[in-house]
DRENBANU-573442 format. One record per residue: x, y, z of N, C-alpha, C, O, CB in turn. Coordinates in steps of 0.001 Angstrom, whole numbers, plus 500000, padded with zeros to 6 digits. Glycine has a CB too. Example, Ala and Ser with C-alpha at 12.3 -4.5 7.8 and 13.67 -1.06 7.14 Angstrom:
% DRENBANU-573442
513190494310507800512300495500507800513200496700507800514236496681508465511308495527509046/512850497750507080513670498940507140512900500030507870513409501138508039514084499402505725/
% end
This chain:
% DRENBANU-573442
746260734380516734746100732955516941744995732458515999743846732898515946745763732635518440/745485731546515320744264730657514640743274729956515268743271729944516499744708729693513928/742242729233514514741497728570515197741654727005515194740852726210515684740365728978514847/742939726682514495743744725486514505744276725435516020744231724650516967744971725542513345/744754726587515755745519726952517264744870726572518331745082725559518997745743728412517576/743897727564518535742984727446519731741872726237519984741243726103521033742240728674519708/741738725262518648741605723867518940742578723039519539742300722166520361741348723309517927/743611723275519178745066722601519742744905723120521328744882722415522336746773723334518827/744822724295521247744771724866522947743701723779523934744015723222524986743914726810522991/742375723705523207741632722842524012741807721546524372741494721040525450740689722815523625/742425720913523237743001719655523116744095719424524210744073718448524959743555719509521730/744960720302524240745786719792525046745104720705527018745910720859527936747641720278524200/743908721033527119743072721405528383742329719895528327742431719202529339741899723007528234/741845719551527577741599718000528346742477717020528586742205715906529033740763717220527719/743682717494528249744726716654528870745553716887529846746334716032530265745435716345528148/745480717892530238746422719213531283745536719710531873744874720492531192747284720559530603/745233719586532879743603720194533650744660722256533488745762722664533857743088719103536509/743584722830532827744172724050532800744225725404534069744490726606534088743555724446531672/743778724291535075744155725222536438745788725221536733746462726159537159743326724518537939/746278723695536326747569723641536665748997724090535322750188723803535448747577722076537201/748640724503534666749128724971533275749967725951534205749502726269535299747904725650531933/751113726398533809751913727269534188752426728204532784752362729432532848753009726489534987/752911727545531580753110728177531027752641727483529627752022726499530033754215728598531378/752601727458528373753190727125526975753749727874526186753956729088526184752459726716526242/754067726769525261754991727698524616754585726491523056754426725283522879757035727886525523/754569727807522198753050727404520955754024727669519830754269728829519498751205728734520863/754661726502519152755388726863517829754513727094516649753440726493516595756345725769517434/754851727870515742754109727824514482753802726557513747754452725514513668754764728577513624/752706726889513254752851725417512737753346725118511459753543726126510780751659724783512736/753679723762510774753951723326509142753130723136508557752155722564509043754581722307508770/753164723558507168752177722511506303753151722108505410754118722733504976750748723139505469/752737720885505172753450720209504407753045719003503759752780718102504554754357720028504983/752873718619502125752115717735501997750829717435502239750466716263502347752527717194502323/749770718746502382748591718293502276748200717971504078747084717545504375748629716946501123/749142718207505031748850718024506370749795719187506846750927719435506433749132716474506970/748976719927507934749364720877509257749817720278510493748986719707511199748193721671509726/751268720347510914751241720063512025751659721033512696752162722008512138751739719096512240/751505720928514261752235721849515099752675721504516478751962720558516811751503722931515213/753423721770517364754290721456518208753953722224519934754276723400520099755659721902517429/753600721792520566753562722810522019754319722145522799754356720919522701752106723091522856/755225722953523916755794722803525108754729723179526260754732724407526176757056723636525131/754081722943526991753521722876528563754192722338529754754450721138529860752394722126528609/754455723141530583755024723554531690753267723275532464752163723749532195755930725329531570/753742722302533476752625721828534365752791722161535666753977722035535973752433720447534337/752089722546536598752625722397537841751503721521538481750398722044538625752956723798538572/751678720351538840750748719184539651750242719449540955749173719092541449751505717910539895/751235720179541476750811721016542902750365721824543265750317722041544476751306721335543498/749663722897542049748596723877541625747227723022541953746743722299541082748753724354539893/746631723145543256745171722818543409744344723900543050744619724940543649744816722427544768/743022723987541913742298724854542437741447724323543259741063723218543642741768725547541636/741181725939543493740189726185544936738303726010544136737579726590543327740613728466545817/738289724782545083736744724341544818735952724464545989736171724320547191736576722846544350/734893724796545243733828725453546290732668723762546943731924722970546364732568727044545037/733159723954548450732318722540548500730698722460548070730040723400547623732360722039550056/730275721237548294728719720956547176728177720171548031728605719024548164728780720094545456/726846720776548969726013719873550022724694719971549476723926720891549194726026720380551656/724680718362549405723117718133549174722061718123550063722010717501551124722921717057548695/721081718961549500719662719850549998718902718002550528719364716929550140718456721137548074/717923718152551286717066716951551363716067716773550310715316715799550262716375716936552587/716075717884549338715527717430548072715790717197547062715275717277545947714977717816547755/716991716763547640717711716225546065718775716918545620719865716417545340716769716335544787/718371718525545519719245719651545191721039719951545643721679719586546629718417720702545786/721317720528544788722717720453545247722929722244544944722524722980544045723863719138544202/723922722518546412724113723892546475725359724074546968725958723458547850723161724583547221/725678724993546296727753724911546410727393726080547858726717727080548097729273726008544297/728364725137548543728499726461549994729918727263549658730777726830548889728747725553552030/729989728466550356730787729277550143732168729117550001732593728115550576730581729930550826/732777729610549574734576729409549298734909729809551048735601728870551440735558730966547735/734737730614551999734945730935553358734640730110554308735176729933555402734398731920553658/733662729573553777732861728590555179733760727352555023734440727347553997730818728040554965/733849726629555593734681725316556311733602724571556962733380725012558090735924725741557554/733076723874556721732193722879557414733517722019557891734587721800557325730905721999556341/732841721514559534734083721031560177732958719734561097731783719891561431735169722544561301/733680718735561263732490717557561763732666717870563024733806718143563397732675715793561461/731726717892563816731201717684565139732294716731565985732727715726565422729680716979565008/732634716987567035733571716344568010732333715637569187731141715936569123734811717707568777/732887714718570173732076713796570488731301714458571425730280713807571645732660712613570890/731369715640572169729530716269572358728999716441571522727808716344571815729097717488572907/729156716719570292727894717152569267728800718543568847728904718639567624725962717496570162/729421719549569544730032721114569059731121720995568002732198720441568220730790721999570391/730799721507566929731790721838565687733174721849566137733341722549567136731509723282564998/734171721297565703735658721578566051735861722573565234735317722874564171736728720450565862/737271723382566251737555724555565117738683724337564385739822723919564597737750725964565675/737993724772563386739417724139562196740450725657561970740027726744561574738530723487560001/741946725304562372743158725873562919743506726500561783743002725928560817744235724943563516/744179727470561478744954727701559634746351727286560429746615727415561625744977729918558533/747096726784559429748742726141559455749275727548559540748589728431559024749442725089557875/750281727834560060751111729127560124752842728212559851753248727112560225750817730160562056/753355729118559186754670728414558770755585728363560127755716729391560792755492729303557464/756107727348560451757092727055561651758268727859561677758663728432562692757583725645561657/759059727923560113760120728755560710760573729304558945760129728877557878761525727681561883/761377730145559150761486730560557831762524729810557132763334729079557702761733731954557759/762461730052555661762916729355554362763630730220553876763212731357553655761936728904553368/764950729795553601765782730893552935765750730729551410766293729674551082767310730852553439/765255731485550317764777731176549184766603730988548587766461730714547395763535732475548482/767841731011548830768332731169547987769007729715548282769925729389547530768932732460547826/768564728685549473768841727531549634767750726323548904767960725139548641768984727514551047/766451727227548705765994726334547848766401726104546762767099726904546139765064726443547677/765871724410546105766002724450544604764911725043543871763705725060544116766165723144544077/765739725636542699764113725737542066763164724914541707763346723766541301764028726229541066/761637725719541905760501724413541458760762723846540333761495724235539424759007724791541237/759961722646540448760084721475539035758657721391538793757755721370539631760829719662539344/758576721346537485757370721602536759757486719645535494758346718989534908757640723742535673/755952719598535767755926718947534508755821719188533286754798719741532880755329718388534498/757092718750532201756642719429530945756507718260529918757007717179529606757723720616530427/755640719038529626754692717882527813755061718465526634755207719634526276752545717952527495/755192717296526057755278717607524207753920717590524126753309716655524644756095716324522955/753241718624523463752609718214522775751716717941520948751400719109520722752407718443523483/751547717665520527752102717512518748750006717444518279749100716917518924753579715138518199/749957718127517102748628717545516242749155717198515201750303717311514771747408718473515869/748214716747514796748176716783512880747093716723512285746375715756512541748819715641512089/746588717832511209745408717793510884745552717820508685746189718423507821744605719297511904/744745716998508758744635716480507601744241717664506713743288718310507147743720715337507618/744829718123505446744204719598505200743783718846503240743273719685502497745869721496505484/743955717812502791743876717142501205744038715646501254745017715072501731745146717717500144/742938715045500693742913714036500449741745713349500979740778714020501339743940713659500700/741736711979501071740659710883501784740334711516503095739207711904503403741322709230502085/741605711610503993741019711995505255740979713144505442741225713317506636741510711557506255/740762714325504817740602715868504688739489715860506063738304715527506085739878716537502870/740592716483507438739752716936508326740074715857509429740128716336510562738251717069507791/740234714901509362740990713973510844741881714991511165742277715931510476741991712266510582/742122714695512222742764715636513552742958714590514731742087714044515408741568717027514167/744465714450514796745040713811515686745850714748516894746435715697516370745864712927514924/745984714701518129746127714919519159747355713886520291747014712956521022744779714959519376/748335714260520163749421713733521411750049714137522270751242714304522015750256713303521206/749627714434523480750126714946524384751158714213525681750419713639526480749079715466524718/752414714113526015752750713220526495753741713914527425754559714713526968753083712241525613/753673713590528851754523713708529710756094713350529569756468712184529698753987713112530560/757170714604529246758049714195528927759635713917529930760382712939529941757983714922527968/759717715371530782760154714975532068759926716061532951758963716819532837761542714558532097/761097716179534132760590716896535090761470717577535480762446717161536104760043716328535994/761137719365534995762658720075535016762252722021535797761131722530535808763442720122532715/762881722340536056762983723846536757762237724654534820762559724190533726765474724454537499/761259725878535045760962726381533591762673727077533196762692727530532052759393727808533601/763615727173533716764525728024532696765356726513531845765983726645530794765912729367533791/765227725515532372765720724073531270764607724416530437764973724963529397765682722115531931/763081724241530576762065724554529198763211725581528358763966725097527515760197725593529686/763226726993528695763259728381527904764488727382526787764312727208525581763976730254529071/765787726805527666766518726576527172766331725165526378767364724854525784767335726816527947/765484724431526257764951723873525731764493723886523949764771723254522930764312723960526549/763452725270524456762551725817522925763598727047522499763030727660521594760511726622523265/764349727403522660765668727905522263766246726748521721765753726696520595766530728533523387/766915725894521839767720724890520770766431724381520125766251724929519038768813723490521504/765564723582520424764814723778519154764567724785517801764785724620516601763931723752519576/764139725637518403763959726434517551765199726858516516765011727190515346763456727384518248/766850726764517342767869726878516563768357725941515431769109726143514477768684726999517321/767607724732515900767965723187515177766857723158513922767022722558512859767651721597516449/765490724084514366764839723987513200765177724560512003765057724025510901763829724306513382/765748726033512311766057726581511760765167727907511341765385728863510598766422725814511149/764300727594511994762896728814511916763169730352511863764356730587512089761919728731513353/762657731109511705763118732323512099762199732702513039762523733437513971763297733270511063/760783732165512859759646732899514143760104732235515136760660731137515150757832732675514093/759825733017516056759779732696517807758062731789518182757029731759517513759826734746518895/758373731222519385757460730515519594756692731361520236757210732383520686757724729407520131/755023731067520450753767732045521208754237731689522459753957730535522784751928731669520971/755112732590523558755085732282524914753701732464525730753627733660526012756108733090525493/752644731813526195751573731774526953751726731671528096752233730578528346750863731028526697/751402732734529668751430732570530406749855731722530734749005731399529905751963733619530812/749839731496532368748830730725532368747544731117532356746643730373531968748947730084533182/747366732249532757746262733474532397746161733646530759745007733674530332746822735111533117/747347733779529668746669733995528624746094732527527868745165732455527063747583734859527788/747080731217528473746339730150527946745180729877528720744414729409527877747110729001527829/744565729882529835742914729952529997741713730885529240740520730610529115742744730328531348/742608732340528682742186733077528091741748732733526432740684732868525829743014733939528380/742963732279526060742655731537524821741802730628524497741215730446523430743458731050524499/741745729769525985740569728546525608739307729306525740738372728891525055740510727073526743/739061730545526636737296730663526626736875731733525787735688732059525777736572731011528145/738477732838524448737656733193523851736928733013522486737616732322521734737927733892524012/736387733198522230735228733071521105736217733349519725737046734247519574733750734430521326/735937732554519036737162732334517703737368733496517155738515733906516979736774731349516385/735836734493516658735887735662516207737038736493516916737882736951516146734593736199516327/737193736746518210738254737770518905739570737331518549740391738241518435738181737835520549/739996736107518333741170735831518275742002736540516889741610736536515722741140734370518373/743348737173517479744043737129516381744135736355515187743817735176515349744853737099516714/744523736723513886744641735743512933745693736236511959746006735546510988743311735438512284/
% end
């Protein structure tokens, strides 16, 4: 991976909170004319919460994250903590009556100026395109890729290696 790349990677993490990233999928890029562009598919899932650690402020000001276990729960009308219940599933789900999940997927496109006046602008578009099960994506960046005519395959990124990509250090990255 370049470090075009892995700018593109960040670029499109402030636009895709990268807890909810499920997959991308990272075409090579063009040059052409003195400008690089390149192309990503992201597979979103919106219903991916992460798990945040709550944050109670000290009486001095201070702020201290309480534990991922603890549950602070408000007081019921004597004054004693209510106990907060875990949901247990009501009845079972037959997986082969579900549909499959739907994911949000983004285009997303740069272009970075590599000759001329603006040598070094870097543009960024990331845009919600629709809302489909990931095997429409696969089949997706498959006809692309057939229509381009390319011979490389696109960087498939699971969501572990695209968080991975954004925090490592340019030196480690492939090139």
């Amino acid at each position: 991976m370049t470090e075009t790349q892995q700018r593109f990677l960040r670029a499109i993490a402030e636009r895709v909170p990268s807890e909810q990233v499920v997959e991308v999928h990272l075409f090579p890029p063009i040059r052409q004319g003195g400008v690089e562009t390149g192309v990503a598919v992201v597979a979103e899932d919106p219903k991916r919460v992460p798990v945040a650690s709550p944050v109670a402020a000290e009486g001095n000001g201070t702020l201290e994250a309480a534990s991922a276990n603890h549950a602070e729960a408000e007081p019921d009308a004597d004054g004693a903590p209510l106990e907060v219940a875990e949901s247990e599933p009501t009845g079972e789900v037959n997986d082969a009556d579900a549909p499959p999940p739907r994911f949000t997927i983004h285009t997303a496109r740069y272009r970075l100026t590599l000759k001329g006046v603006d040598r070094g602008k870097w543009e960024v578009d990331v845009v919600a395109e629709a809302d489909a099960p990931l095997e429409a994506v696969d089949a997706v960046v498959r006809g692309v890729q057939r229509r381009a005519g390319e011979g490389a395959e696109p960087d498939r990124l699971s969501a572990e290696a695209f968080r991975d990509a954004l925090e490592a250090p340019l030196a480690q990255l492939e090139r």
